[in-house]
C-alpha positions as CSV (number, residue, x, y, z in Angstrom):
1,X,108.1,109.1,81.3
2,X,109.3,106.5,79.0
3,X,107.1,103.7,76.1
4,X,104.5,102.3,78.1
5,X,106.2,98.8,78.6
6,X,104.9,95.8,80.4
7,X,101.8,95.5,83.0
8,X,102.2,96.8,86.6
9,X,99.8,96.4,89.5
10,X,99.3,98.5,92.4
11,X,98.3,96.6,95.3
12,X,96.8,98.5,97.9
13,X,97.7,96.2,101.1
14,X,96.8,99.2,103.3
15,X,94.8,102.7,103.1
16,X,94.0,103.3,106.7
17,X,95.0,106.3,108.3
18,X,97.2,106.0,112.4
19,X,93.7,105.4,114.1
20,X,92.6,102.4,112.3
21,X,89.6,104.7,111.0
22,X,87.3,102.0,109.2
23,X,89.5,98.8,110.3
24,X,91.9,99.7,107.4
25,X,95.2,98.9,107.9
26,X,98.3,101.7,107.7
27,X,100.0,102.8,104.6
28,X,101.7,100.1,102.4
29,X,101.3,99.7,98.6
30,X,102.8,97.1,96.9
31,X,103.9,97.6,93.1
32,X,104.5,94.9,91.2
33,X,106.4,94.7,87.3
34,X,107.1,92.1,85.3
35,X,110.6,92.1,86.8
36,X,110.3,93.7,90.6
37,X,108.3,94.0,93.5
38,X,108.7,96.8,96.0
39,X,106.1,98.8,98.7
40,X,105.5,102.1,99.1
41,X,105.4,103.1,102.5
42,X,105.6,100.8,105.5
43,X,103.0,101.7,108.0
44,X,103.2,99.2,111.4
45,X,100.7,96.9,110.1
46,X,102.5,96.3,106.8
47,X,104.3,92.8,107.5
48,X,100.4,91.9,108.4
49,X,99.2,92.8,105.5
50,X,101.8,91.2,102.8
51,X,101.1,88.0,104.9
52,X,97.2,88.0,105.2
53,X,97.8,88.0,101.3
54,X,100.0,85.9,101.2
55,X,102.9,88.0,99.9
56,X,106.9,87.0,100.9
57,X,108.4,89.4,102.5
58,X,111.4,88.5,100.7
59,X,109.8,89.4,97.1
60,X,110.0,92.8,98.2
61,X,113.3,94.4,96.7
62,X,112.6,97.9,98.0
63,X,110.7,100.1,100.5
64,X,110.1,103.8,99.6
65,X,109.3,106.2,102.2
66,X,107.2,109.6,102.0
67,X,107.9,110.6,105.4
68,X,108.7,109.4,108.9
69,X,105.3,109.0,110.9
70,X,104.6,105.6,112.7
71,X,101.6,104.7,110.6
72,X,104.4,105.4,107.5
73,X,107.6,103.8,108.3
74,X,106.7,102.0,111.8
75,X,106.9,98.3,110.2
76,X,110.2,98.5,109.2
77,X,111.8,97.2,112.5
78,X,109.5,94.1,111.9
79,X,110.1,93.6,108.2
80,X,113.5,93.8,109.1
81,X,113.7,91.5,112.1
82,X,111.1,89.0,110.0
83,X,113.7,88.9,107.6
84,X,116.2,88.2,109.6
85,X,114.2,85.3,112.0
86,X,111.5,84.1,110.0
87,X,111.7,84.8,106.1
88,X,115.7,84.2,106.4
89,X,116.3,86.8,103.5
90,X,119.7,86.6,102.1
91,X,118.9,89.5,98.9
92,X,120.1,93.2,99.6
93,X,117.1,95.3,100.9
94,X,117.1,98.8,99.8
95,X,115.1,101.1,102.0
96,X,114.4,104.8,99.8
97,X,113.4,108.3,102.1
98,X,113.9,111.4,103.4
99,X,117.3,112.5,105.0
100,X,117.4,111.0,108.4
101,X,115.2,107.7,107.5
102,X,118.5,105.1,108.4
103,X,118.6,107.3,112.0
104,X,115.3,107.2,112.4
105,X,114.7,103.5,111.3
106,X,117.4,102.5,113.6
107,X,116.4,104.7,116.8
108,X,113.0,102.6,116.2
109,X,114.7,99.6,116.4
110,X,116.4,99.9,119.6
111,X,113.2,101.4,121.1
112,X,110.9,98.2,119.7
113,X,113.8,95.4,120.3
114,X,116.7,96.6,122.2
115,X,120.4,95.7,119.8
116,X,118.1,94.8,117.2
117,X,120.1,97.3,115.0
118,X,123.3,95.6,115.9
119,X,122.7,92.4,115.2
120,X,124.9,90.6,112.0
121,X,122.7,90.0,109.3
122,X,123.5,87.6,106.1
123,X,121.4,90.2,104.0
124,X,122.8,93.8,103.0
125,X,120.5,96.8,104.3
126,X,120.7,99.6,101.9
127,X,119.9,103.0,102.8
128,X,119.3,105.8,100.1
129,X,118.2,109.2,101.3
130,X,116.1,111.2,98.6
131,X,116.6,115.1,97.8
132,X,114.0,117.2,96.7
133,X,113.4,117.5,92.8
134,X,116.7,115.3,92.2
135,X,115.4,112.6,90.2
136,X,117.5,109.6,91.1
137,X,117.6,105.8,89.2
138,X,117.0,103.0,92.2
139,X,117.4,99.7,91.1
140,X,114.8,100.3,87.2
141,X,113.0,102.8,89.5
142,X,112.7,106.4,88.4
143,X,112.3,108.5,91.8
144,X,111.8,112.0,92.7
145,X,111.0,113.9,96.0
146,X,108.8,116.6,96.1
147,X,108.2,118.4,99.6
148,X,105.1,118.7,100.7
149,X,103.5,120.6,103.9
150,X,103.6,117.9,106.4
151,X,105.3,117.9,110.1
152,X,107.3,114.6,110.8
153,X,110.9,115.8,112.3
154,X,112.0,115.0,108.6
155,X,111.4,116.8,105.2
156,X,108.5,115.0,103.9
157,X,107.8,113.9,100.3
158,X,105.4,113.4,97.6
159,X,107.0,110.4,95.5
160,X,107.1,110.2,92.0
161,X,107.8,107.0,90.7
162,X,108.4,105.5,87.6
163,X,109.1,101.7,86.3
164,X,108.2,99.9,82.8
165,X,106.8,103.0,81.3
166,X,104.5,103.9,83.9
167,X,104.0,106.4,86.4
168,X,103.0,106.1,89.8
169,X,102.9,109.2,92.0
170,X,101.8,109.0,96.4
171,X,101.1,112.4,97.9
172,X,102.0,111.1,101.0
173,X,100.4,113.0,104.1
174,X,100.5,117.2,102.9
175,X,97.5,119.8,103.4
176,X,96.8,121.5,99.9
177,X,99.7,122.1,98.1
178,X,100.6,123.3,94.3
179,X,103.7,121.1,94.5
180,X,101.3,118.0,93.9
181,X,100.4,119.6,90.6
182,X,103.8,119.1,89.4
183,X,104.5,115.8,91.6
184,X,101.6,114.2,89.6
185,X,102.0,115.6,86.2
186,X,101.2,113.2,83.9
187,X,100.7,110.4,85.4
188,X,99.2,107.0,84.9
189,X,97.4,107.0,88.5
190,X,97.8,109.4,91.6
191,X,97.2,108.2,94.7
192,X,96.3,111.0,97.1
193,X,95.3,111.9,100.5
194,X,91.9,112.7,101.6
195,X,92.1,112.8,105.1
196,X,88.4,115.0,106.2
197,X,85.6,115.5,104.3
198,X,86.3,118.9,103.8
199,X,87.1,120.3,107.3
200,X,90.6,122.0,106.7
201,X,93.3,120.8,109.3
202,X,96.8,121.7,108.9
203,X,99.5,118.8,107.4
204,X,96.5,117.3,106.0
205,X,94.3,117.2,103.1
206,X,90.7,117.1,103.0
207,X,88.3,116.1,99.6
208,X,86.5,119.7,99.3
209,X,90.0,121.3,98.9
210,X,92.0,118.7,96.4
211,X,87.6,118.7,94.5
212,X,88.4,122.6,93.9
213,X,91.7,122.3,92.2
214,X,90.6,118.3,90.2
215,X,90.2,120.6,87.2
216,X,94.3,121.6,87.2
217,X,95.2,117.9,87.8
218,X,96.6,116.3,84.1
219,X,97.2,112.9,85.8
220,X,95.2,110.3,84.0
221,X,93.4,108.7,87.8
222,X,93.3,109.8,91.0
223,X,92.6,107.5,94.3
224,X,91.5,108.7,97.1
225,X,93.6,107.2,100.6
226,X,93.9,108.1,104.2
227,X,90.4,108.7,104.8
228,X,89.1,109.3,108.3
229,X,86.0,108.1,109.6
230,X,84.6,111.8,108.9
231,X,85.0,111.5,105.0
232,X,84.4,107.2,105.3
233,X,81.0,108.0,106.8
234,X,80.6,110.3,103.7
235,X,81.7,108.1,100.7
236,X,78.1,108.6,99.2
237,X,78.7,112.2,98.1
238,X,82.5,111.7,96.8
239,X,82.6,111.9,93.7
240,X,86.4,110.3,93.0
241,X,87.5,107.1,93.1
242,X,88.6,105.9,96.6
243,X,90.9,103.2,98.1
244,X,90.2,100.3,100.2
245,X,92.3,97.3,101.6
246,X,93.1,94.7,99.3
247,X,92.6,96.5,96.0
248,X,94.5,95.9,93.2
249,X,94.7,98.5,90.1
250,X,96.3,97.9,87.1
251,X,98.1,100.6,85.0
């Protein structure tokens, strides 16, 4: 990781988990420098979301993907049709995942809006697929896959991100892994799943189990995201910092 450089903001837009658990909305954080602005994740409630706070659509430059759940890539088809109807983007859009993400994204299409994926477009769709432990420059954006235990047709990633000295790291959806160890090495803020209380369930995470290894962790902050109502009814005895719509962080 580079010189710190300028400020950058983490914008949670949403924490939720598929089910709506606590009203929150699906997966999308919005990271902002001095320079860019780009989302991690793009559950189906995203375009909601950047416009409830009254984002553009079109400041976005980039959509990173940990894996290819609904509730985790399911908004593309609308960002991309809002783009193309409403926010009239004319700016490349680079869309960053796991192998299969431009299938995947465009099979969602045609289910959601038949030829939507065939339409002409007078904004360039860019499709980079991420391999695991490669790190890879996108656009100022220092990116690197790890895999994580997580069932989605697709490998599925912890991302590693890094931009104007900082580092930002999203465990994506994983049960207990070591890989998140070295995924979040270092970094300024780790934003991790905590699906259950601490009822283990397997491709997911629960608070008792990532509690038990905090001590290995040399990231500087960990959040807490995806909770279910079973660890939301609990927040009283967790003892880390957790996330909630509409929180912004600054690193």
């Amino acid at each position: 990781m580079g010189v710190k450089g300028k400020i950058v903001k983490v914008h949670f837009l949403g924490c939720g988990d598929a089910f709506g658990s606590g009203g929150q909305l699906q997966t999308c954080f919005l990271v902002s420098t001095a320079q860019d602005s780009f989302i991690v994740d793009c559950g189906a409630s995203t375009l909601i979301a950047l416009k409830a706070a009254r984002i553009s659509p079109n400041d976005i430059t980039k959509i990173f993907i940990t894996h290819l759940h609904g509730d985790h890539f399911g908004g593309i088809p609308f960002f991309i049709l809002d783009a193309q109807l409403v926010s009239k983007r004319t700016q490349p859009l680079t869309i960053v995942g796991p192998p299969c993400l431009e299938e995947r994204v465009y099979s969602a299409m045609e289910i959601f809006f038949p030829r939507s994926s065939q339409v002409k477009r007078k904004f360039e769709i860019r499709f980079l697929e991420l391999m695991p432990r490669q790190p890879q420059e996108v656009d100022g954006v220092l990116t690197t896959a790890f895999p994580v235990i997580h069932f989605s047709g697709a490998p599925s990633y912890a991302l590693r991100l890094e931009c104007d000295g900082s580092c930002i790291v999203y465990s994506g959806d994983t049960e207990w892994t070591e890989t998140l160890l070295e995924a979040a090495a270092g970094a300024d803020l780790f934003i991790c799943e905590a699906y259950y209380y601490e009822k283990l369930m397997k491709f997911h995470l629960d608070y008792k189990s990532l509690l038990s290894h905090f001590p290995e962790f040399s990231c500087k902050r960990i959040v807490l995201t995806h909770m279910n109502e079973d660890l939301l009814s609990r927040l009283e005895q967790v003892e880390l910092e957790t996330a909630r719509d509409g929180m912004i962080l600054t690193i």
